[in-house]
BAGUVO-689245 format. One record per residue: residue in three letters; x, y, z of N, C-alpha, C in turn. Coordinates in steps of 0.2 Angstrom, whole numbers, padded with zeros to 4 digits, always signed. Example, Ala and Ser with C-alpha at 12.3 -4.5 7.8 and 13.67 -1.06 7.14 Angstrom:
2
R rest   nc1   nc2   nc3  cac1  cac2  cac3   cc1   cc2   cc3
R  Ala +0066 -0028 +0039 +0062 -0022 +0039 +0066 -0016 +0039
R  Ser +0064 -0011 +0035 +0068 -0005 +0036 +0064 +0000 +0039
//
This chain:
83
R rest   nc1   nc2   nc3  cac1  cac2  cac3   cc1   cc2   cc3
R  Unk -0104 +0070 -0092 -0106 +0065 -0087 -0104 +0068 -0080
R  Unk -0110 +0067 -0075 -0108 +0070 -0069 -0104 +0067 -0066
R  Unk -0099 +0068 -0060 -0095 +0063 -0054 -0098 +0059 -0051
R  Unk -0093 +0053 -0050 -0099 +0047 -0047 -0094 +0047 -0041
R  Unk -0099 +0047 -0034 -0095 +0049 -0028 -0099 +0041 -0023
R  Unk -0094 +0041 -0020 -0095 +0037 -0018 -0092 +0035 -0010
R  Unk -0094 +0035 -0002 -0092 +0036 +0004 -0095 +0030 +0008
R  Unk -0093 +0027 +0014 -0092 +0023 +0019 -0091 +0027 +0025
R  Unk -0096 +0027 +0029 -0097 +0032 +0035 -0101 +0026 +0039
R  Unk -0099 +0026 +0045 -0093 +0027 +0049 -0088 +0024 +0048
R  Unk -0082 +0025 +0047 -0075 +0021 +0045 -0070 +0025 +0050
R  Unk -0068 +0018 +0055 -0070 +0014 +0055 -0079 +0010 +0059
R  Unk -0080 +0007 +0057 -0087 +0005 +0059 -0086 -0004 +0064
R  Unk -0093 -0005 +0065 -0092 -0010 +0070 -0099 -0014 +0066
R  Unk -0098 -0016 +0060 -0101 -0018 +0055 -0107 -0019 +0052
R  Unk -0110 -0012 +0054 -0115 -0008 +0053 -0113 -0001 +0050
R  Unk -0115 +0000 +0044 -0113 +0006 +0041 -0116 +0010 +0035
R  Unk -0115 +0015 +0032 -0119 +0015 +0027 -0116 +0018 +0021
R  Unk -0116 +0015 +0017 -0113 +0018 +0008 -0119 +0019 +0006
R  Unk -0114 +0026 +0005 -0116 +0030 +0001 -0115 +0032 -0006
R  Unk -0118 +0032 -0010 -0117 +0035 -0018 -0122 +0038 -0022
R  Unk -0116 +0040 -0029 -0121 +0042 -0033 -0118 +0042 -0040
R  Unk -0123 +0037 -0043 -0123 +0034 -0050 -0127 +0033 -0054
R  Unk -0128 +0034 -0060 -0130 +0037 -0067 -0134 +0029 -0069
R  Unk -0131 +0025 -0068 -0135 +0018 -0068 -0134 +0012 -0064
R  Unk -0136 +0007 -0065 -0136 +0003 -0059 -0129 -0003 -0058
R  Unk -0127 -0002 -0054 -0119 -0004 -0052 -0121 -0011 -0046
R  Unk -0115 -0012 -0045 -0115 -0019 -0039 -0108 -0017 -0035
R  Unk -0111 -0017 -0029 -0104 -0016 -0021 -0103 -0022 -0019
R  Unk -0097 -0026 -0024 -0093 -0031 -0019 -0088 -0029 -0014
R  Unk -0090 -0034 -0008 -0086 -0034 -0002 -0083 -0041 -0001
R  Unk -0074 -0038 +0000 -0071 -0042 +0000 -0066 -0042 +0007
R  Unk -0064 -0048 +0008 -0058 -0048 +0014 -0053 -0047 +0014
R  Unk -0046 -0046 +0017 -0038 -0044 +0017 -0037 -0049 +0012
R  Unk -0037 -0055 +0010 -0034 -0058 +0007 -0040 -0060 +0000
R  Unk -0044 -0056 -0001 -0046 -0055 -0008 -0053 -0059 -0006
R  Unk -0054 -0064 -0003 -0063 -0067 -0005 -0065 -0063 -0004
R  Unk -0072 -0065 -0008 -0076 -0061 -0010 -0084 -0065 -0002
R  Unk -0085 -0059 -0002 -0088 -0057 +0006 -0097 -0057 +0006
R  Unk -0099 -0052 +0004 -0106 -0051 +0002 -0106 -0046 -0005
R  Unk -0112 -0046 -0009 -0111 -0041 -0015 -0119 -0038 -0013
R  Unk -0118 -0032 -0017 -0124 -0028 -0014 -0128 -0025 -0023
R  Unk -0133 -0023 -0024 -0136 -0021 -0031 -0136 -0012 -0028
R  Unk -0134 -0011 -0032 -0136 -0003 -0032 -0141 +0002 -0036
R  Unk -0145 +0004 -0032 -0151 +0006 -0039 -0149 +0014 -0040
R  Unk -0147 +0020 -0045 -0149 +0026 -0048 -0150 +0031 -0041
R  Unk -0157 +0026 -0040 -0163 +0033 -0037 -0161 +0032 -0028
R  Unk -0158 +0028 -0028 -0156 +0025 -0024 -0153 +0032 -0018
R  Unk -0145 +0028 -0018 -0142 +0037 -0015 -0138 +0032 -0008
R  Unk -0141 +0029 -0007 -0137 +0026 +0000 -0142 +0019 +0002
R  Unk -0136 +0015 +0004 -0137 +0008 +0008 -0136 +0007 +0014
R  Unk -0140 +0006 +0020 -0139 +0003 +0027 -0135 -0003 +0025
R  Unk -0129 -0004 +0027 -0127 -0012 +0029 -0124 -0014 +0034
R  Unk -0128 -0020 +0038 -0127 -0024 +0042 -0126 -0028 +0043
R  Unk -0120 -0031 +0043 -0115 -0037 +0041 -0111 -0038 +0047
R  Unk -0114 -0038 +0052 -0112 -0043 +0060 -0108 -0049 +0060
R  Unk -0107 -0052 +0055 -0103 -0058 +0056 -0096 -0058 +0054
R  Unk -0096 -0051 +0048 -0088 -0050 +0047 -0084 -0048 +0052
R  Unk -0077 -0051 +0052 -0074 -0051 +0059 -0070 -0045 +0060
R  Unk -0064 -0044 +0063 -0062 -0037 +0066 -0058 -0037 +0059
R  Unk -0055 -0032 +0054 -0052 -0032 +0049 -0052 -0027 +0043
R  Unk -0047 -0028 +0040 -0049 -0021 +0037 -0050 -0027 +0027
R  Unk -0058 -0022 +0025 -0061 -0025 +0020 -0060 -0019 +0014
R  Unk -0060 -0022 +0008 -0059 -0019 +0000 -0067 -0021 -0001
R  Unk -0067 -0014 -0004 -0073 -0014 -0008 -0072 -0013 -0016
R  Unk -0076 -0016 -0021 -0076 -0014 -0028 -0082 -0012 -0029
R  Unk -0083 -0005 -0036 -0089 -0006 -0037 -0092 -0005 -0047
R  Unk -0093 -0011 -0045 -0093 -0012 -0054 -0101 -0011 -0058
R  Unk -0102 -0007 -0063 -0106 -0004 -0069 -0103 -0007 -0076
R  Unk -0108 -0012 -0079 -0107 -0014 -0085 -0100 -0019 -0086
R  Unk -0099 -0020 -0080 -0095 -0026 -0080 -0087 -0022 -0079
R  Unk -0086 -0016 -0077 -0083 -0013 -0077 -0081 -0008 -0069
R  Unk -0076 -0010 -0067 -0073 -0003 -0061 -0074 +0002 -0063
R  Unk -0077 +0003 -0058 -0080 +0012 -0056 -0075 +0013 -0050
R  Unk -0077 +0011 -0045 -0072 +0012 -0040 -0071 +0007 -0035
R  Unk -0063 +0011 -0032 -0061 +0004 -0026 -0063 +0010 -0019
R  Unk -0061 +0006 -0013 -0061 +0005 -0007 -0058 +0003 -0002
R  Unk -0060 +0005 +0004 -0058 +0000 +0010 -0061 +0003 +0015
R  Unk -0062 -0001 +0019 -0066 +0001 +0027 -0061 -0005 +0030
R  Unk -0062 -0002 +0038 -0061 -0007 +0044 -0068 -0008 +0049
R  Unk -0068 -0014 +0051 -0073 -0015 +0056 -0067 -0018 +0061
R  Unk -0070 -0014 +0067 -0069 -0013 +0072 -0073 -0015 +0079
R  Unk -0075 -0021 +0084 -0080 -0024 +0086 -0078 -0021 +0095
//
């Protein structure tokens, strides 16, 4: 099975940014805050390779990301927005 890679660029960002991956099958990016809510969640397709995310309303702070396949952690995260 190939590496499933996975990047946040710009980091830190001003909440506008873009994840980047690559995955064998379709997964889901939850975005969460310092104290664990759960923020916005994202669908990831395969063919896909990279998401624009624009989330302007998140405030200044540093956020955890999960990314789950089959109900399962694939991987974690973290980014900061900076305004």
């Amino acid at each position: 099975m190939p590496p499933q890679t996975f990047n946040i660029y710009p980091n830190p960002n001003n909440g506008e940014f873009v994840f980047a991956y690559e995955i064998e099958q379709n997964a889901q990016l939850i975005i969460y805050n310092i104290t664990g809510q759960k923020m916005v969640s994202f669908d990831l397709q395969p063919e896909s390779n990279t998401l624009r995310i624009v989330e302007n309303e998140l405030e200044n702070g540093i956020y955890f990301y999960k990314v789950f396949s089959k109900d399962e952690i694939i991987h974690t995260g973290k980014f900061t927005i900076i305004k």
